[in-house]
Predicted model as a PDB file, atoms N, CA, C, CB and O in Angstrom, pLDDT in the B-factor column:
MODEL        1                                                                  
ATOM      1  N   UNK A   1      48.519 -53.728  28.845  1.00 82.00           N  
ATOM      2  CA  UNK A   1      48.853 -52.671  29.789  1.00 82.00           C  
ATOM      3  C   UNK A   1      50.038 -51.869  29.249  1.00 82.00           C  
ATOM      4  CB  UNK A   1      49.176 -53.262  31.192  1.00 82.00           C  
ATOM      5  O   UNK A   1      51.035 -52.479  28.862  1.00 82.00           O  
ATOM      6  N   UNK A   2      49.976 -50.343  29.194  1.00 88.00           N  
ATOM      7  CA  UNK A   2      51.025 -49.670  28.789  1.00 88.00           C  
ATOM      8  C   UNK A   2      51.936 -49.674  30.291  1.00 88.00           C  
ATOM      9  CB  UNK A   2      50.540 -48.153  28.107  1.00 88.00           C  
ATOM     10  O   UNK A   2      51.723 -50.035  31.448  1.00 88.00           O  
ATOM     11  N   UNK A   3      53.182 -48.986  29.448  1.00 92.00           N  
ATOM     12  CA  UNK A   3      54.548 -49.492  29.905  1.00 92.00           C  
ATOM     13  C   UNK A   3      55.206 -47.984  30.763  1.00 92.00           C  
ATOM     14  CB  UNK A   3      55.623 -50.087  28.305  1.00 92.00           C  
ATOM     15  O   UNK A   3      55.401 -47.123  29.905  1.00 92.00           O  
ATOM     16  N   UNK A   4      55.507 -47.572  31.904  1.00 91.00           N  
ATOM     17  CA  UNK A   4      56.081 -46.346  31.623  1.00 91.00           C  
ATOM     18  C   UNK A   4      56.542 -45.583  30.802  1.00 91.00           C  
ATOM     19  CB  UNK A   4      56.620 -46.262  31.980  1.00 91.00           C  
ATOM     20  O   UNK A   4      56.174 -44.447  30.506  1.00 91.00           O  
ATOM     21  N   UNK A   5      57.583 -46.360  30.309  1.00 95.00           N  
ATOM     22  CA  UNK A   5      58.164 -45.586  29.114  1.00 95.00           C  
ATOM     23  C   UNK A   5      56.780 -45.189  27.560  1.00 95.00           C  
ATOM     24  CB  UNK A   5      59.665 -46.851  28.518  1.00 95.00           C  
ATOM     25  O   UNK A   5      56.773 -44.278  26.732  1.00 95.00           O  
ATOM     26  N   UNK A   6      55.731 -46.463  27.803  1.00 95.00           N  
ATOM     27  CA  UNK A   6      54.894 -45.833  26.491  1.00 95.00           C  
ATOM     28  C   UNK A   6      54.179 -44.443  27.149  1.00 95.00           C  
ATOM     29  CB  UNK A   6      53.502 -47.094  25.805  1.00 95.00           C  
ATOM     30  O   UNK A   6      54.244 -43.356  26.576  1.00 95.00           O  
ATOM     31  N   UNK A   7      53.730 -44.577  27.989  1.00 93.00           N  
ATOM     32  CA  UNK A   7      52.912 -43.208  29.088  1.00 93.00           C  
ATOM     33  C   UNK A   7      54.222 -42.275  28.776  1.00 93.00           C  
ATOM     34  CB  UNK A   7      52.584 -43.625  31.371  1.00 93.00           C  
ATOM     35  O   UNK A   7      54.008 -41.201  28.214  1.00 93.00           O  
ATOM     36  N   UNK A   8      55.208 -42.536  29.023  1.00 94.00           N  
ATOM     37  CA  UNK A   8      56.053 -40.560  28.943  1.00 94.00           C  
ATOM     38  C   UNK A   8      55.935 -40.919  27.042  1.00 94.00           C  
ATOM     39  CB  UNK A   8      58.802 -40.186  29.966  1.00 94.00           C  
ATOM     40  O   UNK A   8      55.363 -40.011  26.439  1.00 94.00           O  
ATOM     41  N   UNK A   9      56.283 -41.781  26.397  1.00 96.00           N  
ATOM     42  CA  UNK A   9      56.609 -41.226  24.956  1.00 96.00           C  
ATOM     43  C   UNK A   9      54.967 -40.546  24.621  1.00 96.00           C  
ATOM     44  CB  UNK A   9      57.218 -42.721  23.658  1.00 96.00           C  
ATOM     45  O   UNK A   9      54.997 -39.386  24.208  1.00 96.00           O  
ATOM     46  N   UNK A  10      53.638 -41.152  24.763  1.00 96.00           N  
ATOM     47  CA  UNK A  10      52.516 -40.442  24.409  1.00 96.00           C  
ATOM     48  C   UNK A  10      52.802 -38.791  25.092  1.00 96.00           C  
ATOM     49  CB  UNK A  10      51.100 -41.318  25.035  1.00 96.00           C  
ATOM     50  O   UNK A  10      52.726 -37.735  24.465  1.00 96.00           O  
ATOM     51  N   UNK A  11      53.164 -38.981  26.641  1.00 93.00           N  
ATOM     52  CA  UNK A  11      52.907 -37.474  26.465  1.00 93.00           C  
ATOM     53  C   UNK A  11      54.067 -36.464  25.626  1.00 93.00           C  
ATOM     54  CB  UNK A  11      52.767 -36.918  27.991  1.00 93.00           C  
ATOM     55  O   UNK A  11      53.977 -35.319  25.183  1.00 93.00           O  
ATOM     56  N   UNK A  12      54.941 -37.252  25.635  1.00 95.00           N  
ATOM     57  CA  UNK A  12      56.090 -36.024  24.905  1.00 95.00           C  
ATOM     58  C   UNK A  12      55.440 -36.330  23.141  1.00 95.00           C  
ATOM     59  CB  UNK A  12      58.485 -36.618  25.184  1.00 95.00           C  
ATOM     60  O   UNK A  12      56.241 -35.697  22.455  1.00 95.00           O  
ATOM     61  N   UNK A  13      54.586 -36.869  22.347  1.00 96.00           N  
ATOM     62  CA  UNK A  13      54.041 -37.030  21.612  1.00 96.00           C  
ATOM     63  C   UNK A  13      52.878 -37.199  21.433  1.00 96.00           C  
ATOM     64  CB  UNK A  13      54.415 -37.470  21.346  1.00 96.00           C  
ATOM     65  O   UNK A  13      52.350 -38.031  20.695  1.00 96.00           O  
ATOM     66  N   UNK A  14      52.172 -36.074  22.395  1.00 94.00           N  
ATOM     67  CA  UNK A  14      50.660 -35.801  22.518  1.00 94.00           C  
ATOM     68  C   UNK A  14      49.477 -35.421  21.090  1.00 94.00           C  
ATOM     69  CB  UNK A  14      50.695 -34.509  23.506  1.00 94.00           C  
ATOM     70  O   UNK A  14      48.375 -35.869  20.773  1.00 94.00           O  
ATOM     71  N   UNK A  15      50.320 -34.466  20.561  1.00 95.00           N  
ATOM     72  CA  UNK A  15      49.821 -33.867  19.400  1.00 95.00           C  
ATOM     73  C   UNK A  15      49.450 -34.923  18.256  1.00 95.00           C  
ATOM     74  CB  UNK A  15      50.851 -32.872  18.923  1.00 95.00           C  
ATOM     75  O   UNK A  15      48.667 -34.779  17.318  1.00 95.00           O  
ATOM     76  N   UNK A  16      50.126 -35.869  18.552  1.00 96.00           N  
ATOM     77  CA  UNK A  16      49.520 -36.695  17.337  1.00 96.00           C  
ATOM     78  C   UNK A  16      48.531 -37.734  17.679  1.00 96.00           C  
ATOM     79  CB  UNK A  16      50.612 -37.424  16.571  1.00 96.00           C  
ATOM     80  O   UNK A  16      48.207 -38.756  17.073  1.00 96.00           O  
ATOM     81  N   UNK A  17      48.107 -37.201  18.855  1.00 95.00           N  
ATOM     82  CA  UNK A  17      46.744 -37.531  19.542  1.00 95.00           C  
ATOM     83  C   UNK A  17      45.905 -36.739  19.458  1.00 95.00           C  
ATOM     84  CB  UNK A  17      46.724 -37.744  20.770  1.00 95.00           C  
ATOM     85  O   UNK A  17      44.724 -36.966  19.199  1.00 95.00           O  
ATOM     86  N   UNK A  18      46.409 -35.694  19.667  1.00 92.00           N  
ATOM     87  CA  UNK A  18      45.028 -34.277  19.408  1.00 92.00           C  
ATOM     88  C   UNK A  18      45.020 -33.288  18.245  1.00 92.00           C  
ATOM     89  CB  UNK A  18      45.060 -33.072  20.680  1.00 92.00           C  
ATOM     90  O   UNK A  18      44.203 -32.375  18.125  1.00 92.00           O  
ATOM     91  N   UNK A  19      45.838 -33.516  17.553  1.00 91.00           N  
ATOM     92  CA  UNK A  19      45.557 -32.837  16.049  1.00 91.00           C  
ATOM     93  C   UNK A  19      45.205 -33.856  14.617  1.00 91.00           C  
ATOM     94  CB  UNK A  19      47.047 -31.974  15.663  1.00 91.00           C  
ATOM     95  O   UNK A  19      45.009 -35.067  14.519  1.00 91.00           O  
ATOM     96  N   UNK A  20      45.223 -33.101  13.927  1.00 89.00           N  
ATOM     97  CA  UNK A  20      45.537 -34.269  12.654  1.00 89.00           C  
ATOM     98  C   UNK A  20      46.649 -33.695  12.058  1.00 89.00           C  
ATOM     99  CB  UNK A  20      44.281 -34.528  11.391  1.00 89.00           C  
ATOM    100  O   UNK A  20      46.493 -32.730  11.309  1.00 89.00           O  
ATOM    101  N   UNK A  21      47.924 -34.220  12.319  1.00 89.00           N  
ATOM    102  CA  UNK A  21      49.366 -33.921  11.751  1.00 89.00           C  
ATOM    103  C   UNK A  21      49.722 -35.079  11.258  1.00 89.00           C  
ATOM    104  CB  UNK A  21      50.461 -33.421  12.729  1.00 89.00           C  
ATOM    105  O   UNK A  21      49.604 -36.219  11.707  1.00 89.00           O  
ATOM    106  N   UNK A  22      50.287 -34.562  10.036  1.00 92.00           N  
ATOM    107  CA  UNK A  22      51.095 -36.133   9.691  1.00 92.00           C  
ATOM    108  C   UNK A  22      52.468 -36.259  10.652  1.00 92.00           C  
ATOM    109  CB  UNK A  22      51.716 -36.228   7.779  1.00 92.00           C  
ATOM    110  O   UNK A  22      53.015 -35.307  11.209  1.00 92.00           O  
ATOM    111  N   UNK A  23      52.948 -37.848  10.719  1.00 95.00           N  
ATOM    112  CA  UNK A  23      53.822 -38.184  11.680  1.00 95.00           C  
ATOM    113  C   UNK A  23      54.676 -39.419  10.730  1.00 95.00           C  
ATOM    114  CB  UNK A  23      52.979 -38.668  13.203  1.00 95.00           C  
ATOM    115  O   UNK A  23      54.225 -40.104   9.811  1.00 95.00           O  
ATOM    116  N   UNK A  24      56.007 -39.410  11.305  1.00 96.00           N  
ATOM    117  CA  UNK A  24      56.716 -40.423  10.638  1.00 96.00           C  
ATOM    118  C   UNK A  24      56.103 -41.796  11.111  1.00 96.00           C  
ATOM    119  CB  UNK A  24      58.264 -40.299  10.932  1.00 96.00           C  
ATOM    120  O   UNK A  24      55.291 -42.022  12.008  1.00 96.00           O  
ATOM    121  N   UNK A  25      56.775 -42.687  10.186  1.00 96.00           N  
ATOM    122  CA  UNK A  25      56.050 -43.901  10.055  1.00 96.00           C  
ATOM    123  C   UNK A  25      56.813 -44.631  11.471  1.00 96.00           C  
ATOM    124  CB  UNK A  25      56.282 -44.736   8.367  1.00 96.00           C  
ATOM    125  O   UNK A  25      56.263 -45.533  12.103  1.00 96.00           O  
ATOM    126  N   UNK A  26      58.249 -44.031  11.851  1.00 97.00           N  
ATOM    127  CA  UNK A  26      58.478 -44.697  13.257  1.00 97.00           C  
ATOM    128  C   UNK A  26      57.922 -44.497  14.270  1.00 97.00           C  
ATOM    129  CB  UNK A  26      59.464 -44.593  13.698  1.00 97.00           C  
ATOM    130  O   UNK A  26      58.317 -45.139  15.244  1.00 97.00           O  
ATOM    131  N   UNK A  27      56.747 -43.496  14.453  1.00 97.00           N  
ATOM    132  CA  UNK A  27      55.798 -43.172  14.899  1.00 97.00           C  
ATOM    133  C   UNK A  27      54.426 -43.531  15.193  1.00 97.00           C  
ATOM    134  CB  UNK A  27      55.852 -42.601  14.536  1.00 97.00           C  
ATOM    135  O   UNK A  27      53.875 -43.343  16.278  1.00 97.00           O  
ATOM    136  N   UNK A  28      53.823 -44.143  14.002  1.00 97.00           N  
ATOM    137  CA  UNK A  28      52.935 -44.749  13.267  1.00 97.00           C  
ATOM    138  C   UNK A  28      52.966 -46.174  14.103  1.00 97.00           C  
ATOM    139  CB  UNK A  28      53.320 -44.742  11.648  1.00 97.00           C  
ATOM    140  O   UNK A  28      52.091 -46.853  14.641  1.00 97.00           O  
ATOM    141  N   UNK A  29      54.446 -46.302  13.945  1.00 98.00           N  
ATOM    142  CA  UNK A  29      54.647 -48.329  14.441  1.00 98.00           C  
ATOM    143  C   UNK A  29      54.452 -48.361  15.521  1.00 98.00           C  
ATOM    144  CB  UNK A  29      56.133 -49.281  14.373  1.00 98.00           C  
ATOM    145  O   UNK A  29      53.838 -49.282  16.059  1.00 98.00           O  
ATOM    146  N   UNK A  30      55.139 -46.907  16.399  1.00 98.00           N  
ATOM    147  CA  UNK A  30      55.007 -47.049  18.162  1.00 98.00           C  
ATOM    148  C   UNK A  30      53.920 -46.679  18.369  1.00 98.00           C  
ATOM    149  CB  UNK A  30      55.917 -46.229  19.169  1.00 98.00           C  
ATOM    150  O   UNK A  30      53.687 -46.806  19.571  1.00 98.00           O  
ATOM    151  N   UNK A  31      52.913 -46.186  17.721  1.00 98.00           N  
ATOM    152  CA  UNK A  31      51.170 -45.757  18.431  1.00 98.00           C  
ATOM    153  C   UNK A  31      50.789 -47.429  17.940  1.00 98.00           C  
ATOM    154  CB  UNK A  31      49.818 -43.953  17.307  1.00 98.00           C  
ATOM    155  O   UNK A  31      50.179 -48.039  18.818  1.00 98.00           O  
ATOM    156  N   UNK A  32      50.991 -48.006  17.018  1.00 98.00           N  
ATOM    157  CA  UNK A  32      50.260 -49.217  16.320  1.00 98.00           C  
ATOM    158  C   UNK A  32      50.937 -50.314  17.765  1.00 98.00           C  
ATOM    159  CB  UNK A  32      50.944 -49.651  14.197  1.00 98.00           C  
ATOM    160  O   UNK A  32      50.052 -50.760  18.494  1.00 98.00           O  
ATOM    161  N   UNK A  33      52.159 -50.641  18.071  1.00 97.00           N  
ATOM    162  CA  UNK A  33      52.359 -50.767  19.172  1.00 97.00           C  
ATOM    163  C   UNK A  33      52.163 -50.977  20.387  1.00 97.00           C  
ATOM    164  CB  UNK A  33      52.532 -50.458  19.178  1.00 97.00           C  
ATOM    165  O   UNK A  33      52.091 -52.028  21.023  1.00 97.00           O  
ATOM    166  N   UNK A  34      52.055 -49.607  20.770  1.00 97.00           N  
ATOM    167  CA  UNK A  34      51.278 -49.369  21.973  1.00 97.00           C  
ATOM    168  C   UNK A  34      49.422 -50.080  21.914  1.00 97.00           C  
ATOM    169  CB  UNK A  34      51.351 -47.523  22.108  1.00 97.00           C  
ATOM    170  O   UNK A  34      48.932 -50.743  22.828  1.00 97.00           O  
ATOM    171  N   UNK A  35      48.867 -49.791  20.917  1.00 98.00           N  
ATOM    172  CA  UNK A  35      47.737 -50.235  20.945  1.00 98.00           C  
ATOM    173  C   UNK A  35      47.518 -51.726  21.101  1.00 98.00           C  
ATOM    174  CB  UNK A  35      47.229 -49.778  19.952  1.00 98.00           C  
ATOM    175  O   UNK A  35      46.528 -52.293  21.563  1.00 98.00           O  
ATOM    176  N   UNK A  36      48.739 -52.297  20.579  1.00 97.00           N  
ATOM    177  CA  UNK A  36      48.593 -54.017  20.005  1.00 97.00           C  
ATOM    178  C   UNK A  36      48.802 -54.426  22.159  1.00 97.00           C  
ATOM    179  CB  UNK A  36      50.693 -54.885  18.270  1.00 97.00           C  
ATOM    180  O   UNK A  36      47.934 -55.052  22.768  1.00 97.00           O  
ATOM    181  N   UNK A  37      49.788 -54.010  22.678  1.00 96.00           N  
ATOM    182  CA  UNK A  37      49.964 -53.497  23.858  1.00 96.00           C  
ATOM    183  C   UNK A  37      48.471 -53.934  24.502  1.00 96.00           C  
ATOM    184  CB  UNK A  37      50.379 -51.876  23.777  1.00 96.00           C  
ATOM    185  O   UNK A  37      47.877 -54.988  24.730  1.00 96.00           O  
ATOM    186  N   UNK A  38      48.286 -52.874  24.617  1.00 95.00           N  
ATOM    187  CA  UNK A  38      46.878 -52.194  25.110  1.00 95.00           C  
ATOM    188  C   UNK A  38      45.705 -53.602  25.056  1.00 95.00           C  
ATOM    189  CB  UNK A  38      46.330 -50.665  23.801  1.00 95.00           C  
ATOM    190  O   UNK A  38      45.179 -54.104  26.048  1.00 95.00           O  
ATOM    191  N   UNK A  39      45.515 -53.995  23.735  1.00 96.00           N  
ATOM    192  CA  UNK A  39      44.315 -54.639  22.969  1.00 96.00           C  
ATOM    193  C   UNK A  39      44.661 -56.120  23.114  1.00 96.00           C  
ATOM    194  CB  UNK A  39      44.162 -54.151  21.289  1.00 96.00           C  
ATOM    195  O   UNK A  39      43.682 -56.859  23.214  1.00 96.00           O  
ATOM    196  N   UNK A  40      46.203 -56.856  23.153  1.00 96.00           N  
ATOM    197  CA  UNK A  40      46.084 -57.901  22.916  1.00 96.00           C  
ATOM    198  C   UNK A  40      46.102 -58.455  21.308  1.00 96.00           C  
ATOM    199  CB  UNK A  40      45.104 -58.081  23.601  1.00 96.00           C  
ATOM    200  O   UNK A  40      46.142 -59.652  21.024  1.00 96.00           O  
ATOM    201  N   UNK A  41      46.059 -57.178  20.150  1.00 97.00           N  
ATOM    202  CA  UNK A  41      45.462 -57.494  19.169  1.00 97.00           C  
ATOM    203  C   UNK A  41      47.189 -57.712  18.298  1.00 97.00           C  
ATOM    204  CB  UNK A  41      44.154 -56.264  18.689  1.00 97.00           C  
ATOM    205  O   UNK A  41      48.229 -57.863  18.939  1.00 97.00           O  
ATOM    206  N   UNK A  42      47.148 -57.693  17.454  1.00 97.00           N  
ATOM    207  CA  UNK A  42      48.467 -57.587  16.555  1.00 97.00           C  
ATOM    208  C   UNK A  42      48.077 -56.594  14.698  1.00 97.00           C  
ATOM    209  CB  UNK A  42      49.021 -59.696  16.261  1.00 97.00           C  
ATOM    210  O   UNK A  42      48.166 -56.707  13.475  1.00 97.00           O  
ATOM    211  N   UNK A  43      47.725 -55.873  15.592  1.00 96.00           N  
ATOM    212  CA  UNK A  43      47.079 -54.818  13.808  1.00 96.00           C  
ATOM    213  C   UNK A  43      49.046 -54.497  13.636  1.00 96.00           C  
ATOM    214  CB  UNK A  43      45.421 -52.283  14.217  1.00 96.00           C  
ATOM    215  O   UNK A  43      50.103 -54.519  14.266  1.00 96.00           O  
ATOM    216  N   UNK A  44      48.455 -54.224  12.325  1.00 96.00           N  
ATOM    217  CA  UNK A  44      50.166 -53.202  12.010  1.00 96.00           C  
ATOM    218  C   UNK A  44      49.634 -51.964  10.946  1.00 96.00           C  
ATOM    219  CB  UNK A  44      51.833 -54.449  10.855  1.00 96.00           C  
ATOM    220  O   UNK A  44      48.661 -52.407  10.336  1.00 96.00           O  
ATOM    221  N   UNK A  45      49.880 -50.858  10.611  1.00 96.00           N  
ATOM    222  CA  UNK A  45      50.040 -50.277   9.664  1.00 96.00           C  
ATOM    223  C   UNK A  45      49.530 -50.510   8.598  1.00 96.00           C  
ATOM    224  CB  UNK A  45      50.897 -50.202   9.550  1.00 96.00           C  
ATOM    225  O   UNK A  45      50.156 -51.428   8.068  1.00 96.00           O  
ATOM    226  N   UNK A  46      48.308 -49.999   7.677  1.00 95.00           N  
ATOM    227  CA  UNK A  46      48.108 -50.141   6.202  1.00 95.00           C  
ATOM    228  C   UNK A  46      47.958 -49.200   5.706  1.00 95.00           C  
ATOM    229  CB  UNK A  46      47.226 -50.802   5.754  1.00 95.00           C  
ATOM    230  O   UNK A  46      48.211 -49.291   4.505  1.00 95.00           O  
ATOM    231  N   UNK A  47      47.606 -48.103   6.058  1.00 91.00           N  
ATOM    232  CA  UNK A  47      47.674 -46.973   5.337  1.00 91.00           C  
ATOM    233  C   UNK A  47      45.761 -46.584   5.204  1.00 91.00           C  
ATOM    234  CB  UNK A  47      48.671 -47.350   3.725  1.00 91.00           C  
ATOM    235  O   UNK A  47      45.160 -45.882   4.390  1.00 91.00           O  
ATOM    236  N   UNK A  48      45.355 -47.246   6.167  1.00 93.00           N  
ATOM    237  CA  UNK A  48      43.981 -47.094   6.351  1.00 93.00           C  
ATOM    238  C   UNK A  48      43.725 -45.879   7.399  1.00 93.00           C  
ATOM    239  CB  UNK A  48      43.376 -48.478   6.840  1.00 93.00           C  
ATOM    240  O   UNK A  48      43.963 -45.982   8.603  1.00 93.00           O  
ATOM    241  N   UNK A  49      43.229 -44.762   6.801  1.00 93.00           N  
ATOM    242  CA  UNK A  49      43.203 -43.707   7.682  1.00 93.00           C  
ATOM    243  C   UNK A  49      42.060 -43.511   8.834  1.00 93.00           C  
ATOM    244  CB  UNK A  49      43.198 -42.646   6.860  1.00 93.00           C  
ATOM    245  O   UNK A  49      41.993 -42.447   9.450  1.00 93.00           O  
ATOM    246  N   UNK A  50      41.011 -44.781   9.136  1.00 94.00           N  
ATOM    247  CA  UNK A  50      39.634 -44.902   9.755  1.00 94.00           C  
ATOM    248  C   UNK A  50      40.606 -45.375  10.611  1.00 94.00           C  
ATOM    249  CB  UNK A  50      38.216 -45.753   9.196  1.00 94.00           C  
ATOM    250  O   UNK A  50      40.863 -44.682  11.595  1.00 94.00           O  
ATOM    251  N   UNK A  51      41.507 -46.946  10.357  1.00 95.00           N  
ATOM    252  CA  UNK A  51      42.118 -47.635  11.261  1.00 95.00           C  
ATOM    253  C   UNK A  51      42.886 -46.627  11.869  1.00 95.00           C  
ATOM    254  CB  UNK A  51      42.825 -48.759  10.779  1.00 95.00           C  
ATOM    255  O   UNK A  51      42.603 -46.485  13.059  1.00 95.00           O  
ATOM    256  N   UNK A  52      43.833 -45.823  11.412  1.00 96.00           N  
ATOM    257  CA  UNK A  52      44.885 -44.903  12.137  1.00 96.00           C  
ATOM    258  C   UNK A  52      44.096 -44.430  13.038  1.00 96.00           C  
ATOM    259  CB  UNK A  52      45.625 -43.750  11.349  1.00 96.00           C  
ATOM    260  O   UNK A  52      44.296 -44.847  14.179  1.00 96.00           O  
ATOM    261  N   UNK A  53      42.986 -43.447  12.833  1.00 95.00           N  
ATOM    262  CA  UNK A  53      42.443 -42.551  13.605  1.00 95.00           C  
ATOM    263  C   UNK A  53      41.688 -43.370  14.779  1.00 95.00           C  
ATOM    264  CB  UNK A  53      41.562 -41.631  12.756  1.00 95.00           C  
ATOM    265  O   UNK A  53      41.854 -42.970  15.932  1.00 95.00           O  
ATOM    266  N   UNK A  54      40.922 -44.422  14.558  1.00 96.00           N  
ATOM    267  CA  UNK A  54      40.632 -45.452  15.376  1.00 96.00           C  
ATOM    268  C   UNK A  54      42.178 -45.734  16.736  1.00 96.00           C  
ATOM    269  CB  UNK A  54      40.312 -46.851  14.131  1.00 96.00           C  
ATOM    270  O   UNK A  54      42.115 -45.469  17.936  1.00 96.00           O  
ATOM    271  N   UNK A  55      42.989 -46.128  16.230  1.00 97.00           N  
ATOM    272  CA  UNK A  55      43.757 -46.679  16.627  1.00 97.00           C  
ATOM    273  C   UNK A  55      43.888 -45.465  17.873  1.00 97.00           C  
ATOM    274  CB  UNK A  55      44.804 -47.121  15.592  1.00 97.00           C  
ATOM    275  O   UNK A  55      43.424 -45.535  19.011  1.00 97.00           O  
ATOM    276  N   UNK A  56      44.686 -44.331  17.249  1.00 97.00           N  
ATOM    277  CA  UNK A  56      45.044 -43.194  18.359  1.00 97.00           C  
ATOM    278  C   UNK A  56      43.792 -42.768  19.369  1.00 97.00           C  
ATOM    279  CB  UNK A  56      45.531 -41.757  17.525  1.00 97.00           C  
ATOM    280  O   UNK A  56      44.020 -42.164  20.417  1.00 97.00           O  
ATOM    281  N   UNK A  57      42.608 -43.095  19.005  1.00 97.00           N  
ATOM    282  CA  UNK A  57      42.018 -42.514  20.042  1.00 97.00           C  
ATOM    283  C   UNK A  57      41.578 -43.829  20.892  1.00 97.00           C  
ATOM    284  CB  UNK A  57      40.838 -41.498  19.569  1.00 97.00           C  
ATOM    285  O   UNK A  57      40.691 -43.692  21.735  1.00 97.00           O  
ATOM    286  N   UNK A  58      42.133 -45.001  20.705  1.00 97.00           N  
ATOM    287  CA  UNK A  58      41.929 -45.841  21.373  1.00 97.00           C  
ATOM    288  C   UNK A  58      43.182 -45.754  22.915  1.00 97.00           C  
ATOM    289  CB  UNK A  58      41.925 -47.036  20.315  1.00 97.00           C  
ATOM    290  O   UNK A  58      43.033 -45.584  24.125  1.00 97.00           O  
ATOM    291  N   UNK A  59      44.246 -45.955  22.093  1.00 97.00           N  
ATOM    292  CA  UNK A  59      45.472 -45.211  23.182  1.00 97.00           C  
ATOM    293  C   UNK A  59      44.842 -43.890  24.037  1.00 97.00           C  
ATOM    294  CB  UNK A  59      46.979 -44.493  22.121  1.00 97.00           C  
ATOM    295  O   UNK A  59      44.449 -43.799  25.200  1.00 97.00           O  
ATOM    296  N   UNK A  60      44.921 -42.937  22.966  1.00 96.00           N  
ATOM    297  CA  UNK A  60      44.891 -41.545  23.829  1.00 96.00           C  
ATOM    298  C   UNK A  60      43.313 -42.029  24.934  1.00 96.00           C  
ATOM    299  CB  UNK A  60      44.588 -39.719  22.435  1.00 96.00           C  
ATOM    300  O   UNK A  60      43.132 -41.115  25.738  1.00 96.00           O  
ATOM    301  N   UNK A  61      42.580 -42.814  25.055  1.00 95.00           N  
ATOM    302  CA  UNK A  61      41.451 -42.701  26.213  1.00 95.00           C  
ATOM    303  C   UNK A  61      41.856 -43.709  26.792  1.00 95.00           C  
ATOM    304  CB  UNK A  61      39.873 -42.747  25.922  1.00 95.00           C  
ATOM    305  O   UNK A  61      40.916 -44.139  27.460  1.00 95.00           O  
ATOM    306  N   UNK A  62      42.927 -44.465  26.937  1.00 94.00           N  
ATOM    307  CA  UNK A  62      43.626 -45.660  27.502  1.00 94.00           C  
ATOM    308  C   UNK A  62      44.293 -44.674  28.349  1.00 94.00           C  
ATOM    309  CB  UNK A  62      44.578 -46.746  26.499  1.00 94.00           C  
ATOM    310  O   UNK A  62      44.079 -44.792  29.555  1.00 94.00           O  
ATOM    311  N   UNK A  63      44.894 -43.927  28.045  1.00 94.00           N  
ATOM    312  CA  UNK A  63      46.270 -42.608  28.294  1.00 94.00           C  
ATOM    313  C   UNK A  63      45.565 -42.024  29.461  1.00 94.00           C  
ATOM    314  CB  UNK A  63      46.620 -41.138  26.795  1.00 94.00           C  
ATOM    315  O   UNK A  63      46.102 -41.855  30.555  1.00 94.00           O  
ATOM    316  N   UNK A  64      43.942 -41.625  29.085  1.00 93.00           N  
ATOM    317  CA  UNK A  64      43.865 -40.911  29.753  1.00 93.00           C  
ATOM    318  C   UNK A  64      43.143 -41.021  31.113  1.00 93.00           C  
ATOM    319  CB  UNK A  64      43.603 -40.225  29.091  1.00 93.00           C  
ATOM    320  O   UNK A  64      42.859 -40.301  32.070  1.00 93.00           O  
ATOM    321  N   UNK A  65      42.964 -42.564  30.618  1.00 91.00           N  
ATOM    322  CA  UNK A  65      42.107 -43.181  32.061  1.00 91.00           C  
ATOM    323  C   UNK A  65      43.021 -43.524  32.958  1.00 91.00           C  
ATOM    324  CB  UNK A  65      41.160 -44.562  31.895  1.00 91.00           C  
ATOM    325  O   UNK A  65      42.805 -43.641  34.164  1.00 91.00           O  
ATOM    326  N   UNK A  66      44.578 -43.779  32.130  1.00 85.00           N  
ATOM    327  CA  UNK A  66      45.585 -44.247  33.495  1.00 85.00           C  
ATOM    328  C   UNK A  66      46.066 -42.659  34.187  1.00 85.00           C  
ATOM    329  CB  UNK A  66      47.349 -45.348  32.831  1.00 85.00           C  
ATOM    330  O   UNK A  66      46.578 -42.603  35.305  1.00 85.00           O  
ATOM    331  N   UNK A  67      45.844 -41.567  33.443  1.00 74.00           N  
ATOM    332  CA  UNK A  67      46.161 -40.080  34.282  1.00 74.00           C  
ATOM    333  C   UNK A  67      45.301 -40.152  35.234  1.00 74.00           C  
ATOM    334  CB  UNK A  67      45.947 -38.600  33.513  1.00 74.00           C  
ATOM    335  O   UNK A  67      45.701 -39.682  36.299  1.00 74.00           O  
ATOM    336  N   UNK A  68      43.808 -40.758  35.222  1.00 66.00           N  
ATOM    337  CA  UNK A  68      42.797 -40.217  36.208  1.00 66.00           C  
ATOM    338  C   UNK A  68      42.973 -41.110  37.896  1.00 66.00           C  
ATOM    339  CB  UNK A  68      41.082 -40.523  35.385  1.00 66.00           C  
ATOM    340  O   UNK A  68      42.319 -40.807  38.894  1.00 66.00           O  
ATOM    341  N   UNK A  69      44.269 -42.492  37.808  1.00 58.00           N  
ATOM    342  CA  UNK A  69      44.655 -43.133  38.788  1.00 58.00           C  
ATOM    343  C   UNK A  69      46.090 -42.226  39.414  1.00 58.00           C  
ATOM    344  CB  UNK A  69      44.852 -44.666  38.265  1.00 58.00           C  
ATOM    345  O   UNK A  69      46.708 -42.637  40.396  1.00 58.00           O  
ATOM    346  N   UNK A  70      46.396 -41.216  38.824  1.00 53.00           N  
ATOM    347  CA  UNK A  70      47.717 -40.632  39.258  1.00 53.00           C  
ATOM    348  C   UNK A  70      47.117 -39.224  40.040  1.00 53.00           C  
ATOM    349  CB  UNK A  70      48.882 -40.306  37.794  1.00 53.00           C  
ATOM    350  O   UNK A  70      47.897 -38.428  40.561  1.00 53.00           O  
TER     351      UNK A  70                                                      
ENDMDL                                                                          
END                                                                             
């Protein structure tokens, strides 16, 4: 379950949900994070760009199913 504080940092860091921008790697750790969060799982960072992109749109439809209870 995300955390308040992860719900405001996704939205003040939306774009790296809906574009393809590169983002710092302290960035990288808090979406990897949030997901481990989310999943139960413990992934971290490899530089696998299927996993990255996987990863964020796993959050961002997590994100956006908890907007549709507000």
């Amino acid at each position: 379950m995300m955390t308040e504080e992860q719900l405001l940092w996704i939205e003040a860091n939306r774009v790296i949900f809906t574009s393809n921008v590169s983002t710092s790697k302290e960035n990288v750790n808090t979406v990897y994070d949030i997901y481990n969060a989310i999943t139960g799982e413990n992934k971290k960072p490899n530089g696998c760009g299927r996993c990255w992109v996987t990863v964020k749109k796993r959050v961002l439809k997590e994100y956006l199913d908890l907007g549709k209870l507000f």
